[in-house]
C-alpha positions in Angstrom: 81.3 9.2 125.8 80.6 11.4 128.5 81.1 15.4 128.0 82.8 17.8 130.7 80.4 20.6 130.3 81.5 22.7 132.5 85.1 23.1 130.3 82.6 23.4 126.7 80.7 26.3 128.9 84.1 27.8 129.7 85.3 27.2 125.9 82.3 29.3 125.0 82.9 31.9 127.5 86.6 32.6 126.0 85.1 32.6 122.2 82.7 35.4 123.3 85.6 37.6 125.3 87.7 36.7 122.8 85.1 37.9 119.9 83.5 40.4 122.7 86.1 43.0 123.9 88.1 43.7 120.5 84.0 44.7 119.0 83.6 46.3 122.4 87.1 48.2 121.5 86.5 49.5 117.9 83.0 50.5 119.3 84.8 52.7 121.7 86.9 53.7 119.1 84.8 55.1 116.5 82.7 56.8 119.5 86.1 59.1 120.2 86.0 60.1 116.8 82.8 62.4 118.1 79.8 60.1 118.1 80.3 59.9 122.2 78.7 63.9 122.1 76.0 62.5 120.9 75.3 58.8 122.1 77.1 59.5 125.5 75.4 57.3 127.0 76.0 54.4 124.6 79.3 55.3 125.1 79.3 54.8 128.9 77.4 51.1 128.5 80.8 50.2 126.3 82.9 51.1 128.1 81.5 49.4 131.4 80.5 46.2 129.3 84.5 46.6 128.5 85.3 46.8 132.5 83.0 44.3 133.9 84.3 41.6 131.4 87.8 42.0 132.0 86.9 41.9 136.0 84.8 38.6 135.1 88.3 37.7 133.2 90.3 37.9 136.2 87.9 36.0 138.4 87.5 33.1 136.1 91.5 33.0 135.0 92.3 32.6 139.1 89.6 29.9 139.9 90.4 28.1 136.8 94.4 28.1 137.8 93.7 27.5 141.8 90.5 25.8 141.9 89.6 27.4 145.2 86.0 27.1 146.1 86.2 31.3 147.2 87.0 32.6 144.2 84.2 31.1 142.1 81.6 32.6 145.0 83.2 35.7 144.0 83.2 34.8 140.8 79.6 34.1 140.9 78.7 37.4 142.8 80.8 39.6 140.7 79.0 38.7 137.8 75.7 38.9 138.8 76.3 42.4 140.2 77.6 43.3 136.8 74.9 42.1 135.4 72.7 44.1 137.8 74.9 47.5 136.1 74.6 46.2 132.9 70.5 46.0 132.4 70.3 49.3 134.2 73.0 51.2 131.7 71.1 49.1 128.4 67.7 50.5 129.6 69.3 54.1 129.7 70.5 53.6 126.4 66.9 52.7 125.0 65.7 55.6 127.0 68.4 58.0 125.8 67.9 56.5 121.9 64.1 57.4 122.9 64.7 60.8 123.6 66.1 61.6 120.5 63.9 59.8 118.6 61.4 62.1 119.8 62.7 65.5 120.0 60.3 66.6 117.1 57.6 64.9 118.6 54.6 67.2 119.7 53.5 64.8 122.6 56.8 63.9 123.5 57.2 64.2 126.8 53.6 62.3 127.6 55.5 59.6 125.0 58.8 59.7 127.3 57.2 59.9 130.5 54.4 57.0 130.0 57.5 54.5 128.6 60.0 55.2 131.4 57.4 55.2 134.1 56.6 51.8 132.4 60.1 50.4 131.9 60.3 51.1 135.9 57.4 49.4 136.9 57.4 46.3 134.7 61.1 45.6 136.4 59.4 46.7 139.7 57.3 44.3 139.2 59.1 41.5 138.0 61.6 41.8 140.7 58.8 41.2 143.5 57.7 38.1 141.7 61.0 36.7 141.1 63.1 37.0 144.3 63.8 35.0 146.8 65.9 36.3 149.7 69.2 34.1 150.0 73.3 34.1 149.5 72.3 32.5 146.1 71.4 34.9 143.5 71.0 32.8 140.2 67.6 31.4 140.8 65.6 34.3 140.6 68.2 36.7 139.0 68.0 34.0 136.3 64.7 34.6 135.3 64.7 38.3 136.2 67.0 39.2 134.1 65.0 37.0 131.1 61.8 39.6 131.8 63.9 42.5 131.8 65.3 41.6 128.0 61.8 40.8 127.3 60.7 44.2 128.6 63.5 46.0 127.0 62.8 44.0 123.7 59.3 45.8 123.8 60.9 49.1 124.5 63.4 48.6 121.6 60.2 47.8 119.4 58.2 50.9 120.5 61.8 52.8 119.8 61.5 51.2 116.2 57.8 51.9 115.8 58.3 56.1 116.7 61.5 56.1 114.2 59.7 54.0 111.2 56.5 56.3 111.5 58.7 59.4 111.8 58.9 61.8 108.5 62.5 62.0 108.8 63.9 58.5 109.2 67.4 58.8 112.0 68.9 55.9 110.2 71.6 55.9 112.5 69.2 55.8 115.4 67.7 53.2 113.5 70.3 50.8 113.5 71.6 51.3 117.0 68.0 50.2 118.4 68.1 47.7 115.9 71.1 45.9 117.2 69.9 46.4 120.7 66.6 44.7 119.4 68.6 41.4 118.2 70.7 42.1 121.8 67.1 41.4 123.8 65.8 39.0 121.7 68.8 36.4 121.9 69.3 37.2 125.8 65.4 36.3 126.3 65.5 33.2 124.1 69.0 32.3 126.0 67.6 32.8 129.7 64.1 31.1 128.5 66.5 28.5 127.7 68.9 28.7 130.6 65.4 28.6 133.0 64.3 25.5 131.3 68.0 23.6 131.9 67.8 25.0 135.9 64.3 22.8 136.0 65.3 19.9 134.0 68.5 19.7 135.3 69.9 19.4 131.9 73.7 21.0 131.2 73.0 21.0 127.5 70.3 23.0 127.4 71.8 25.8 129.9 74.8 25.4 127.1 72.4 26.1 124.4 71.1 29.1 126.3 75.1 30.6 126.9 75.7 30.5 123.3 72.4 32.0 121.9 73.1 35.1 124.6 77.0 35.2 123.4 76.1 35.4 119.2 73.2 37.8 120.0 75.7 39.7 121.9 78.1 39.6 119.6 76.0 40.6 116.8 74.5 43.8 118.2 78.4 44.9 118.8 79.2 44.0 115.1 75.8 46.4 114.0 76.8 48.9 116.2 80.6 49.0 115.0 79.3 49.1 111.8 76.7 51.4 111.8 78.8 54.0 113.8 81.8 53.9 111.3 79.6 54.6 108.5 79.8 58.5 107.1 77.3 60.6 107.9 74.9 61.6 105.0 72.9 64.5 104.1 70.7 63.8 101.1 71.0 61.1 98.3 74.2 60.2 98.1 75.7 63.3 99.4 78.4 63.2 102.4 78.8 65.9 105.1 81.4 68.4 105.5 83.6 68.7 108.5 81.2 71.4 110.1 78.4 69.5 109.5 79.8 66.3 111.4 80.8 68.4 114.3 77.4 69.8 114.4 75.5 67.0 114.3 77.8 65.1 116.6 76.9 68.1 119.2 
């Protein structure tokens, strides 16, 4: 029994913007509430995750209904350029979680300096390895885009690192880079995997690689949602007052 993999890769593809954009939503959401003052910039990578996916929607729903060749080139194109905003906006957002993980730091700005002059040239670098001039963008972006998650993985991880050793734990903080961590991991494990199908030739393995991507995805929306809705504490046990939430919110 032979398999049409390319309708199983589109099946997927609907699960995940089917799963995706209502998280993406009540992220939003609970940001308007006030959490957008202070995470503004995880408030701008929603929303543009939002945008990019319902242009990706369009795109697909036309080539899928006409089957004209031109729309899945600008299918193809449209999504690599989102992906392109995408990994810039997710490394401001471990940059931007940095900075406020080290606002009491006293060598913070050697600490923020040395890790975004890092970030810049390990994706500097990368990039000169991996491209190949060309209308096709997949085979380098392809395993681009794997270092970059890599890269921002180790980001994420130095983030963690700075907020466990810190005296006052930012649990929100916390959990944010936390579901950005499991966000990196799965997108590295599914472009390792989406690499090794491109070589082999094999359509089940770059299906294997799609889904990991999608649940870790998925999962570091859910955290976020989550973790974002949750009350504000200050102390054991002890909520804060309406004042207190607009302050810290500022």
């Amino acid at each position: 029994m032979s398999l049409n993999w390319s309708w199983m890769n589109y099946a997927v593809q609907v699960c995940g913007w089917a799963l995706g954009l209502p998280l993406e939503l009540l992220v939003v959401a609970v940001l308007l509430r006030g959490g957008y003052r202070r995470f503004p910039v995880l408030f701008g990578y929603t929303i543009a995750s939002f945008l990019t996916t319902l242009i990706e929607i369009s795109l697909e729903f036309v080539y899928y209904r006409t089957g004209d060749p031109q729309v899945l080139v600008r299918a193809a194109r449209a999504y690599w350029i989102n992906e392109w905003i995408l990994q810039f906006l997710v490394f401001a957002v471990v940059i931007s979680l940095i900075y406020q993980a080290t606002t009491a730091a006293r060598s913070r700005r050697v600490v923020r300096a040395a890790l975004i002059l890092g970030a810049i040239l390990f994706a500097g670098i990368s990039l000169a390895i991996h491209f190949r001039p060309g209308p096709k963008f997949g085979p380098w972006m392809t395993p681009w885009t794997r270092d970059l998650n890599f890269g921002a993985a180790i980001l994420d991880l130095a983030l963690w690192g700075m907020l466990l050793a810190a005296r006052e734990k930012d649990r929100r903080v916390l959990m944010l880079s936390g579901g950005l961590g499991l966000q990196f991991t799965g997108g590295a494990i599914g472009e390792s995997i989406r690499s090794l199908s491109t070589r082999n030739q094999s359509h089940a393995l770059s299906f294997g690689g799609g889904v990991v991507a999608m649940l870790a995805n998925l999962l570091c929306l859910y955290v976020w949602w989550q973790t974002l809705r949750a009350p504000l504490r200050n102390g054991p046990g002890r909520p804060l007052g309406p004042s207190e939430i607009r302050a810290a919110t500022k």
